[in-house]
C-alpha positions in Angstrom: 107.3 94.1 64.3 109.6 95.8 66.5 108.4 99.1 68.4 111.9 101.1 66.2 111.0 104.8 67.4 109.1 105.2 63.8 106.5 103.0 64.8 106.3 104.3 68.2 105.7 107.8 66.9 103.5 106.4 64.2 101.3 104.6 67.4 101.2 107.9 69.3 100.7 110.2 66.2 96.9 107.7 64.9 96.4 107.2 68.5 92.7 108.3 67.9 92.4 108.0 64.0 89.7 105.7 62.2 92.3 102.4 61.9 89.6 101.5 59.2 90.6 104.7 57.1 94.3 103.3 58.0 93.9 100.0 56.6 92.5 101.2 53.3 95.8 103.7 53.2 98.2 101.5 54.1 100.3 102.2 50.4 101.2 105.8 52.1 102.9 104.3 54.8 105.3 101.9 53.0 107.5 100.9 56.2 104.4 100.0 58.6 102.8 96.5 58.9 99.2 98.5 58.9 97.5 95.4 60.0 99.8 95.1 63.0 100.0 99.0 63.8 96.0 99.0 63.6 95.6 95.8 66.1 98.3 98.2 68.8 96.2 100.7 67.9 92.7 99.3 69.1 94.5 96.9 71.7 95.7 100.4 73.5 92.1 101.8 73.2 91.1 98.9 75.3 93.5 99.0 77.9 92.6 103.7 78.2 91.0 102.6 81.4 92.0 99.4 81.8 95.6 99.5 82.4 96.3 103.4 82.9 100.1 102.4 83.6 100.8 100.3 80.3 98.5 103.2 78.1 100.9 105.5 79.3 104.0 103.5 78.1 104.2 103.7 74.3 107.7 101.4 74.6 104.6 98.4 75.4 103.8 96.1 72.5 100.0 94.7 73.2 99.5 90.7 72.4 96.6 91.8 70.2 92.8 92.9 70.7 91.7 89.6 72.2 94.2 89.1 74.8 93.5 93.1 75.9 90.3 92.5 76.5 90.1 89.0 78.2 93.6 90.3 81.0 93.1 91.4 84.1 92.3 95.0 85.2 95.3 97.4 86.9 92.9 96.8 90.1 91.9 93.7 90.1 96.0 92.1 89.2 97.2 94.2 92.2 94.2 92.7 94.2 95.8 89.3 93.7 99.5 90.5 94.5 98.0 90.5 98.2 97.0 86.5 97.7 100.6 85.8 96.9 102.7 83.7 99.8 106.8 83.6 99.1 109.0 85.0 97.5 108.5 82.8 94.0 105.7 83.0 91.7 105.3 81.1 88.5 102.4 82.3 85.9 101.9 79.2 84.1 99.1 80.6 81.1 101.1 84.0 80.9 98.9 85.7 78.3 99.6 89.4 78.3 101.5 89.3 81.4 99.4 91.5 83.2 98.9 89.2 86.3 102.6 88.1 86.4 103.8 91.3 86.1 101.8 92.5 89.0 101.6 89.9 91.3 105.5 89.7 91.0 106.6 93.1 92.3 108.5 92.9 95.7 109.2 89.2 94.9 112.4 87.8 94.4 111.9 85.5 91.1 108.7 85.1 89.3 108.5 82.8 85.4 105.8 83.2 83.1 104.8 80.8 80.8 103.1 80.9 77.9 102.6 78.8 74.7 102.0 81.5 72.0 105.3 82.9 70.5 104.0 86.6 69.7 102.9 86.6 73.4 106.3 85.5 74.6 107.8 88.3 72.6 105.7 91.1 73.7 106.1 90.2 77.2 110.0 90.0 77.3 109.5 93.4 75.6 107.0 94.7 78.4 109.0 93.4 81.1 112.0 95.0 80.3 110.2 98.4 79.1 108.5 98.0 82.8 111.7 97.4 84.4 110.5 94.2 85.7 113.7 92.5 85.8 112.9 89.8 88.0 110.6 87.8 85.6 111.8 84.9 83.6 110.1 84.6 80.1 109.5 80.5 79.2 108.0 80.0 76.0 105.8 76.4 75.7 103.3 74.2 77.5 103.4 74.3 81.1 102.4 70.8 81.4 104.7 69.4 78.8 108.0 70.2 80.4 108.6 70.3 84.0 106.2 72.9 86.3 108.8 74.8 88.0 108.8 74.6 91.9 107.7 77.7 93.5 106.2 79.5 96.4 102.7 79.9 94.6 101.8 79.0 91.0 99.0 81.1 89.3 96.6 79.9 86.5 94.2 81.7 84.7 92.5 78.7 82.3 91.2 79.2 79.3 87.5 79.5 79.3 87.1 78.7 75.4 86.3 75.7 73.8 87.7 74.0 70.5 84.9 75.1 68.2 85.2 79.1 69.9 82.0 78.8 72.2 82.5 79.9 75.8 82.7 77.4 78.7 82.0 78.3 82.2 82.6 74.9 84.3 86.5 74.4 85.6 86.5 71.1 83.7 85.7 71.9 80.9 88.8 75.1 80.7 92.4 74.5 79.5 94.7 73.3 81.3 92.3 71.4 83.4 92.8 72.1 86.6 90.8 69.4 88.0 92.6 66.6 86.9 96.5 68.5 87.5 95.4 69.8 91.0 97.3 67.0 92.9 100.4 67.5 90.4 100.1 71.3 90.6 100.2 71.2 94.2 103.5 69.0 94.7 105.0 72.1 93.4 103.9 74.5 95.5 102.7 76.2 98.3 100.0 77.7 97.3 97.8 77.4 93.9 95.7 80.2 93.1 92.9 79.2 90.1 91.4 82.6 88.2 87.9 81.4 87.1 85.0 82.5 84.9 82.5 85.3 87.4 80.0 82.8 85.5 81.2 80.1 87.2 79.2 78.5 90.0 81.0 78.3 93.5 79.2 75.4 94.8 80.1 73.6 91.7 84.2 74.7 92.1 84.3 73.3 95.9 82.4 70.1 94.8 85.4 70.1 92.2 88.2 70.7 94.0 88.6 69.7 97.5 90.5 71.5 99.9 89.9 75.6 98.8 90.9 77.3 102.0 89.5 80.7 100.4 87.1 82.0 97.5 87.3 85.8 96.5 84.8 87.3 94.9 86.2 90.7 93.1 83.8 93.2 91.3 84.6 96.7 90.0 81.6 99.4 90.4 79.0 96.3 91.0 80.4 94.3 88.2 82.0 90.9 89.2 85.2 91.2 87.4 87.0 87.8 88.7 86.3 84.7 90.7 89.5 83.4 92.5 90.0 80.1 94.5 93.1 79.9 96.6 94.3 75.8 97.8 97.4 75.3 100.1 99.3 73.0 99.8 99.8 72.3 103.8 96.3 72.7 104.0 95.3 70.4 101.1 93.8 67.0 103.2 92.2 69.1 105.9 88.3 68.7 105.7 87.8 72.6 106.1 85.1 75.2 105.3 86.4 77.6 102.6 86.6 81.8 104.3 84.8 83.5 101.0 86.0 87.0 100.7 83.4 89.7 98.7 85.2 92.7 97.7 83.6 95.6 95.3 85.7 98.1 94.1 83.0 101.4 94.6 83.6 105.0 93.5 85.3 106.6 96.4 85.5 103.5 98.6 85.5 99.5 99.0 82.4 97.3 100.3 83.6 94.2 102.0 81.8 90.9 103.0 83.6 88.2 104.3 82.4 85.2 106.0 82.5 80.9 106.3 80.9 79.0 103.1 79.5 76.7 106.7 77.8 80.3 108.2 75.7 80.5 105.0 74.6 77.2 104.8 73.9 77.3 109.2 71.7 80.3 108.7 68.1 80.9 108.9 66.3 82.9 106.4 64.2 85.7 108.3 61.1 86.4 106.2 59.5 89.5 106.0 56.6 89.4 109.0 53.2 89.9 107.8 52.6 92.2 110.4 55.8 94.2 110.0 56.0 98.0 108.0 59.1 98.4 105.8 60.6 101.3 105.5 64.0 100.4 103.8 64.8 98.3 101.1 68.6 97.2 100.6 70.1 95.8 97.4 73.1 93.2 97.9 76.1 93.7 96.1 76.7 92.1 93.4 79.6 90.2 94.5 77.1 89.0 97.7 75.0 87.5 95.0 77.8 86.2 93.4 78.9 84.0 96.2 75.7 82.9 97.4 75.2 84.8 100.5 71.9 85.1 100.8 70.9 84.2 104.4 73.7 85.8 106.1 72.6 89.5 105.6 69.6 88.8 107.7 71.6 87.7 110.7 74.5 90.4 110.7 72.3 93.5 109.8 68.7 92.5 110.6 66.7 92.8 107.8 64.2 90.5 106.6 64.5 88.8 103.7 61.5 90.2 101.0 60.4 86.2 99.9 62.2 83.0 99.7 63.7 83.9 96.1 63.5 87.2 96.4 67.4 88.5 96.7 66.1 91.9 98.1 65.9 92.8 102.3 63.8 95.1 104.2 64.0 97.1 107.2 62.0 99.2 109.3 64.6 100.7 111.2 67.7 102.1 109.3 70.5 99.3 108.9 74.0 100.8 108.7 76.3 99.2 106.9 74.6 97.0 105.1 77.0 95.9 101.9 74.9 97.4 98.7 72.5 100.3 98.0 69.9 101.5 100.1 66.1 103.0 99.9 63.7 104.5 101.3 60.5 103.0 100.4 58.0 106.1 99.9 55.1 103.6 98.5 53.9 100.3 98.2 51.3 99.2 95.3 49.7 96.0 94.7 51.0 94.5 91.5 47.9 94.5 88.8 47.1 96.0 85.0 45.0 98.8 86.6 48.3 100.0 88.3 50.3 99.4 85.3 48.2 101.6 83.8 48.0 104.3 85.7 51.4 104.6 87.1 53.0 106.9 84.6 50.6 109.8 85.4 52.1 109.6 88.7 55.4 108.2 88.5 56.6 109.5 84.9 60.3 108.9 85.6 62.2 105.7 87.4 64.7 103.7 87.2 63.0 100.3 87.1 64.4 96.5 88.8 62.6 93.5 89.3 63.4 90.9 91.3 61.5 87.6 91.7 58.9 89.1 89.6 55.8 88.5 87.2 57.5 91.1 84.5 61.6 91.6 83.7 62.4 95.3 84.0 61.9 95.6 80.5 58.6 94.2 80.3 57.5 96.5 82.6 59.1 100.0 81.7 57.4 99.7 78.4 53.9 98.1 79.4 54.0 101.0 82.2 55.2 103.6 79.4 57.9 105.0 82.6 60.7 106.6 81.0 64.4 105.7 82.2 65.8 107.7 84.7 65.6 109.8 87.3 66.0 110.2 91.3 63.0 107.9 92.0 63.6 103.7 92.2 60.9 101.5 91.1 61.5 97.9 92.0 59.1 95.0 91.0 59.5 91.7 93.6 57.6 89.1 95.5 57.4 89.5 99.1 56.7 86.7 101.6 52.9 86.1 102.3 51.9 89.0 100.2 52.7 88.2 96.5 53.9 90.4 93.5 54.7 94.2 94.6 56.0 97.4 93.4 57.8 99.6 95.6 58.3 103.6 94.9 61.7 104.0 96.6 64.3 107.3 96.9 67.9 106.4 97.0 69.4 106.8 100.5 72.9 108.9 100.9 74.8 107.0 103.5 78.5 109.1 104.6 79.9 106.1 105.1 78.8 102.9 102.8 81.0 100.5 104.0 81.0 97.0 105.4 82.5 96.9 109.0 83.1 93.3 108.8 86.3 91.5 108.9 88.7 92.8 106.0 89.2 91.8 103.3 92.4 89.8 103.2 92.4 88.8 106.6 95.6 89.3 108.9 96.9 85.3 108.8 97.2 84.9 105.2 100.4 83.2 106.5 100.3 82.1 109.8 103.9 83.2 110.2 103.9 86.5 109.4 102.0 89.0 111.3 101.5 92.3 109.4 100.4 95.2 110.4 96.8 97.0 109.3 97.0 99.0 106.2 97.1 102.8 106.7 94.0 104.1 105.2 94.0 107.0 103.1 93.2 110.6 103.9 90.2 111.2 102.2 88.4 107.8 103.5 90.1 109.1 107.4 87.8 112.7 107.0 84.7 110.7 104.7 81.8 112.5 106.4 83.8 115.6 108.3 82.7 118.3 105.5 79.6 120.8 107.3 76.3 119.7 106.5 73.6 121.8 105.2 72.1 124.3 107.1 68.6 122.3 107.9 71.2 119.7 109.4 72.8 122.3 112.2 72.4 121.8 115.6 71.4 124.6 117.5 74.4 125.8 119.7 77.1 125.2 116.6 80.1 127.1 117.3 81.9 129.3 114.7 85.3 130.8 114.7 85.1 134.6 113.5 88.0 135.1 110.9 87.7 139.0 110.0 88.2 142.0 112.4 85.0 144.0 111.8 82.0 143.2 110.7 81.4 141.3 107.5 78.4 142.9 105.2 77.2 139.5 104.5 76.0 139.7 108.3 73.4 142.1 109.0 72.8 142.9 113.0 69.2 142.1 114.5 69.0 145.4 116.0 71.8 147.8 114.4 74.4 149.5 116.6 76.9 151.2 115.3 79.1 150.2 118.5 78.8 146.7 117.8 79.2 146.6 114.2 82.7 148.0 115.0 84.1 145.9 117.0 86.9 143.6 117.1 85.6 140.2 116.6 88.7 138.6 114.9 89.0 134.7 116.7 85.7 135.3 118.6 83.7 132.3 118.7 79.9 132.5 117.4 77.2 130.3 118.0 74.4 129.1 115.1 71.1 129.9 117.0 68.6 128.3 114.3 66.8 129.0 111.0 63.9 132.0 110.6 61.7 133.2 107.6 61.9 136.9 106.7 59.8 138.0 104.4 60.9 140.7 101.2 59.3 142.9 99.4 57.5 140.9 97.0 55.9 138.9 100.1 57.7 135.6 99.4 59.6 134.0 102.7 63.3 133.9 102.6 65.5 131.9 104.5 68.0 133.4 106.9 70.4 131.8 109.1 70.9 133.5 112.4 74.2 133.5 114.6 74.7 134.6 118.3 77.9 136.2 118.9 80.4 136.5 121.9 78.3 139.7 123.5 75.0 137.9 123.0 73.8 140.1 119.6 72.0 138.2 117.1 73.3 138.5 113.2 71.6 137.3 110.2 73.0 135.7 107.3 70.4 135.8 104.1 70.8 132.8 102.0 68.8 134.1 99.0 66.6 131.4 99.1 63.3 130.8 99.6 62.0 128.7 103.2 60.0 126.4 100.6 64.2 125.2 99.9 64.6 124.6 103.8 64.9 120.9 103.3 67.7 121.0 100.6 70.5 118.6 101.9 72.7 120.2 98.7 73.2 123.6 99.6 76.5 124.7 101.2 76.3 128.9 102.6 79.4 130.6 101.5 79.9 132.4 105.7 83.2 134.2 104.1 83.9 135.1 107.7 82.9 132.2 109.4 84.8 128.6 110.0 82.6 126.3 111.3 84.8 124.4 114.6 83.0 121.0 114.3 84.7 119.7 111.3 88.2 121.4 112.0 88.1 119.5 115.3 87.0 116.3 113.9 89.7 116.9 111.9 91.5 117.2 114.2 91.3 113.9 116.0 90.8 111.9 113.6 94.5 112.9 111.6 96.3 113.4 115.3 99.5 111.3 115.8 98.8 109.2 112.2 101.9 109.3 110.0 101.6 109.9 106.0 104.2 110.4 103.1 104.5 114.3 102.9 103.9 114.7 98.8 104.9 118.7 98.9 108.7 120.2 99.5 108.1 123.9 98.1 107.1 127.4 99.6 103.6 126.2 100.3 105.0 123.9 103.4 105.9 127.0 106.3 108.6 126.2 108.3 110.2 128.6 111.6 113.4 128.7 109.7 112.5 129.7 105.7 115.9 128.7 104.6 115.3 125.1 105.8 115.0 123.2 103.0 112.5 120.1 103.4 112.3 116.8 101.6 109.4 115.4 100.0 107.8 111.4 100.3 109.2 110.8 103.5 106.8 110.0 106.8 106.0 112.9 108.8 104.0 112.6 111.9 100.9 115.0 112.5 100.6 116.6 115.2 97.5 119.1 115.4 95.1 120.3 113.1 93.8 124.4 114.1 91.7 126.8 112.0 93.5 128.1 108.8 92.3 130.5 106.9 88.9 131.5 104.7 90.2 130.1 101.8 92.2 127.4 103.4 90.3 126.8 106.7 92.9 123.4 107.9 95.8 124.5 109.1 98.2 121.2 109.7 100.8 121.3 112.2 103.4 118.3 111.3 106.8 116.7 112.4 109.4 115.8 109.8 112.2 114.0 110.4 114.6 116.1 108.8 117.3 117.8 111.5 115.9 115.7 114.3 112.0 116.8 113.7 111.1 120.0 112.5 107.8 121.1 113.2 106.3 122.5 110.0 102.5 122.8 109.0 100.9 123.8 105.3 96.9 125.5 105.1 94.4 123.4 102.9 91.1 122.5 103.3 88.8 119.6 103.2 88.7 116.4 100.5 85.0 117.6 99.3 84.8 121.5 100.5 84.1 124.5 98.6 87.5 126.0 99.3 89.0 123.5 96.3 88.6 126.0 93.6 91.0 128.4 95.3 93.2 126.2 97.7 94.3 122.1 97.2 92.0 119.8 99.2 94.7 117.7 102.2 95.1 114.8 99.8 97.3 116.8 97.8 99.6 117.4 100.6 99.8 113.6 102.4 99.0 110.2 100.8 98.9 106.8 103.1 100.4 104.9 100.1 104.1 104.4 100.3 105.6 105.5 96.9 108.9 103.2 97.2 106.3 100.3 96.8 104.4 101.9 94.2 107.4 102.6 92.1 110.1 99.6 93.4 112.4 99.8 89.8 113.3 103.5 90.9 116.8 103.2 92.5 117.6 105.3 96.2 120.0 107.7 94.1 116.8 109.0 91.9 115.1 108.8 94.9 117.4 111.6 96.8 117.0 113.9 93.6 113.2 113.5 93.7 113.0 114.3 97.4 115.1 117.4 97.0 113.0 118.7 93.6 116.1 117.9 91.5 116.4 116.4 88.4 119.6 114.8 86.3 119.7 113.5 82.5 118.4 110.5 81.9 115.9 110.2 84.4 112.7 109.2 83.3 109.2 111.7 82.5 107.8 109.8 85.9 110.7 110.3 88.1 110.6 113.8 87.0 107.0 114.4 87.4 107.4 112.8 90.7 110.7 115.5 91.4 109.2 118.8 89.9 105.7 117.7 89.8 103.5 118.6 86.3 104.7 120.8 83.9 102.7 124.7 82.7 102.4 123.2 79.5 103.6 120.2 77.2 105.1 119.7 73.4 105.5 117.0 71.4 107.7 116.8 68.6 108.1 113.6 65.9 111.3 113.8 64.5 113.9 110.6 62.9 115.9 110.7 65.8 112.8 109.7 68.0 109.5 111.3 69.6 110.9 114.6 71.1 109.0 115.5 74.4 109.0 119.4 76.1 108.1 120.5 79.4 107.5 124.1 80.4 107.9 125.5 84.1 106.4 128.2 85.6 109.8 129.1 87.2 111.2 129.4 83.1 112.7 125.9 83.2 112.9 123.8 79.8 113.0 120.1 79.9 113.4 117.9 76.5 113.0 114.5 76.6 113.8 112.1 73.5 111.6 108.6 73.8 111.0 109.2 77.4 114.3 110.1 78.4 115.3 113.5 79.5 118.3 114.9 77.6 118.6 118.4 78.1 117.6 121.1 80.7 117.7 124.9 80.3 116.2 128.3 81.4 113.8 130.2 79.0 114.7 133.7 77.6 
């Protein structure tokens, strides 16, 4: 079926309804292929998270509920753009298009193939909804007719056999990659194979020579993809493959990359019998995935816990190290007795086992341990000592991060040089935000915001003098943590501060000293700003260009009437103490009439201030958005810099111009799905299928 703006309103309209129910009332809706609208239906579910971008497009018609769930993620297809080399691409087992479409932006001609005619359709479909207008559409068997001669030809094999059973060795996939490689390369310059994350590595370098690279990709410790990458040029040259680990984490990106020759060179440092661990790390699971188990020894110094046991101890603090880390509060010999006993003490855990007598399993339910919790039991064999189980707490580290070589090294092609990626705000100022008050070092300085005295602070010895004076931009100094004691005898925490004249001021938490030790709690000092983090701020941000996201009265400028434009580099320049609700201040130079100087008052990524004032990130991004929205031409582009809009642009390029609408309406109507935006300044914007068609003012 075609998407005829019925259907399309039909789609968005059972969005979330039981397709069951809609199967058994098809009869009521005469002019809808129920069977087909129900499989667009559940194929959209499955893409929700998936594919946020195609979701979001109701003019996308999905290949069905099989191909949704077996394409590539959003992430992990724009992960493989960076593997691309050329300016050609040819997708030779197209599927739903979600690779090709991807790996094909900024390119100048990309084809995809694919033998299945309802594919072919839905993908001329989605390529011209998308805008993607320089991918060819072929429809038949790659290997049949002529493979097209291009930069880099892409494969993702199918990994199921002829009676429906899933196959996991590269032979044993269609097309068979390992009898076509030699034919496959002679028409390209690079041939990138997307394999099973079943799939052993070993196996896929015994089976095809020549791999220059192995990537490993996960998604919140879930290996997603296993890609090999073979150059052409580089095809006869006896060469140890780079093998590049990359996790996709919440809030940042673990990488691992090293030689497939370092791994098998390296010694494996057991745990000494003699030695006390104190930390226990757990690889990531893209580390496991590409057999790296030696390695981490070397480059962080851990011990390994046995032979088999993929687990690594520390006595000393390893930072860094690529996967989760523990503090081990108690070792126990493995044994029924402590089976038995070990849920009066240890009622809650999250259980792992690794190398181990019992599966995780077998042991939460012979223990009688319920699921859960802060604490980390973990069952393995360590070297010399046999079976264990070690009580762990989950260490916080600011920055989780592997300070290896990045991922994607610089010389994908020897003949290009590009420059490092800029990284984004929030990752810049990871760590900045004030610590809790058992973290403080003595002698912390604090800029007074207020004039007089603030009743939150009360005065060591009152004076009437001194809580009258001018203290506005005074700088105070945190002199420690003391116990007071109230009327009902318990001991109360109070944080004491030194100001300018020497006088000691108390701040009372309202919490007991037995809560000392709470890394969690953040004071609310209404009138001070702690200095540390503005000035870490400071020079960490100073002289790094960004794209400037904001043009409206929240950017101050010397000259109000100056109008600036938004997604355009600026330059910044300082960062100085704002305000109490917005304590950054950001001093910036914009290229607009030869560099203004303009700055804008936020606050921090993860500070308290959010709930009244927008954290920085809302204010500069490191991502340019002509890349991340190439089919937008440099005429909508001067509109959305300038907050201005014109009929026919599109809901994104006017959410990108005016930014998101008060409120929103939808309307289904014969003459297509009528869209409504409200403004706070009274503006009206109506869109018909995703077009905007009329602008005006509310009475």
């Amino acid at each position: 079926m075609q998407l005829s703006p019925e259907i399309r309103a039909f789609l968005t309209q059972h969005a979330a309804s039981d397709t069951t129910r809609l199967l058994l009332s098809a009869a009521r809706y005469p002019g809808i292929d129920m069977r087909w609208a129900v499989e667009q239906i559940e194929a959209r579910r499955q893409l929700r998270n998936k594919l946020p971008e195609w979701f979001a497009n109701d003019a996308l018609i999905m290949g069905g509920r099989i191909p949704a769930e077996q394409c590539s993620s959003e992430q992990t297809a724009c992960y493989k753009r960076q593997l691309v080399v050329g300016g050609t691409l040819a997708d030779l087992t197209g599927g739903m298009g979600v690779d090709c479409y991807y790996m094909s932006r900024g390119l100048d001609h990309a084809i995809y193939v694919e033998r299945q005619t309802h594919l072919c359709e839905a993908a001329r479909n989605n390529f011209a909804a998308l805008g993607a207008d320089n991918i060819e559409v072929r429809e038949g068997d790659a290997f049949a007719s002529a493979i097209p001669d291009v930069d880099t030809l892409y494969l993702d094999p199918a990994r199921r056999a002829h009676d429906g059973s899933r196959v996991y060795d590269l032979a044993d996939c269609e097309p068979n990659v390992v009898i076509h490689r030699e034919e496959l390369l002679r028409h390209c310059k690079r041939l990138i194979v997307k394999l099973s994350p079943m799939a052993d590595v070993a196996r896929v370098l015994q089976q095809l020579p020549g791999i220059g690279e192995v990537h490993v990709v996960a998604v919140r410790n879930e290996c997603k993809e296993l890609l090999v990458v073979r150059d052409a040029a580089l095809a006869n040259e006896n060469r140890t493959p780079t093998v590049h680990c990359t996790d996709f984490r919440t809030g940042d990106v673990i990488h691992f990359d090293f030689q497939w020759s370092d791994e098998e060179a390296s010694a494996i440092n057991l745990l000494p019998e003699e030695a006390e661990a104190r930390y226990l790390y757990e690889p990531d699971v893209t580390l496991l995935k590409a057999g790296a188990f030696r390695l981490p020894c070397e480059r962080y110094g851990v011990w390994k816990a046995d032979m088999n046991s993929h687990l690594y101890l520390s006595g000393a603090l390893a930072d860094g190290f690529p996967g989760r880390t523990f503090k081990i509060e108690e070792t126990m010999i493995f044994s029924s007795k402590t089976i038995k006993t070990l849920a009066k003490t240890l009622p809650q855990a999250n259980i792992a086992t690794r190398n181990f007598p019992l599966s995780a399993d077998e042991l939460r339910r012979r223990s009688g341990i319920r699921d859960g919790g802060d604490t980390y039991l973990f069952g393995t064999t360590l070297a010399g000592l046999g079976a264990r189980l070690m009580r762990c707490s989950k260490v916080l580290m600011l920055v989780l991060m592997c300070a290896m070589i990045p991922a994607l090294a610089t010389a994908r092609n020897k003949k290009k040089k590009t420059e490092p990626a800029t990284p984004d705000i929030e990752t810049l100022l990871r760590g900045v935000q004030m610590a809790a008050p058992c973290q403080w070092l003595r002698g912390s300085e604090f800029l007074y915001l207020d004039s007089a005295l603030n009743a939150t602070l009360q005065p060591q010895i009152p004076d009437a003098k001194y809580d009258t004076a001018c203290f506005h931009n005074t700088i105070w100094t945190f002199d420690g943590i003391l116990s007071e004691e109230d009327w009902m005898g318990q001991q109360r925490m109070m944080l004491q501060f030194r100001s300018p004249q020497g006088r000691m001021y108390r701040y009372a938490t309202g919490r007991l000293m037995k809560q000392m030790t709470d890394t969690t709690y953040r004071p609310a000092l209404s009138s001070l700003c702690a200095l540390d983090p503005i000035r870490e701020c400071d020079r960490r941000l100073r002289g790094r260009e960004f794209y400037l996201l904001i043009n409206d009265d929240r950017l101050f400028t010397a000259d109000s009437s100056l109008r600036l434009e938004k997604f355009v580099k600026v330059r910044i320049d300082s960062v100085t103490v704002g305000t109490e609700l917005a304590p950054l201040h950001v001093w910036l130079t914009h290229p607009q009439g030869g560099g203004t100087t303009a700055s804008v008052m936020t606050s921090l990524p993860e500070s308290r201030e959010n709930a009244t004032s927008a954290a920085i990130q809302k204010y500069f991004s490191a991502n340019d958005p002509y890349l991340r929205y190439p089919n937008i031409t440099a005429k909508v582009w001067a509109l959305i810099r300038a907050n201005q809009v014109r009929i026919d642009m599109s809901l994104e390029e006017v959410r990108l111009a005016l930014g998101r609408p008060q409120r929103y309406e939808h309307f289904n109507t014969k003459g297509g799905m009528i869209e409504r935006w409200h403004y706070a300044d009274r503006r009206l914007l109506e869109f018909i299928d995703g077009r905007l068609r009329r602008v005006a003012i509310e009475r």
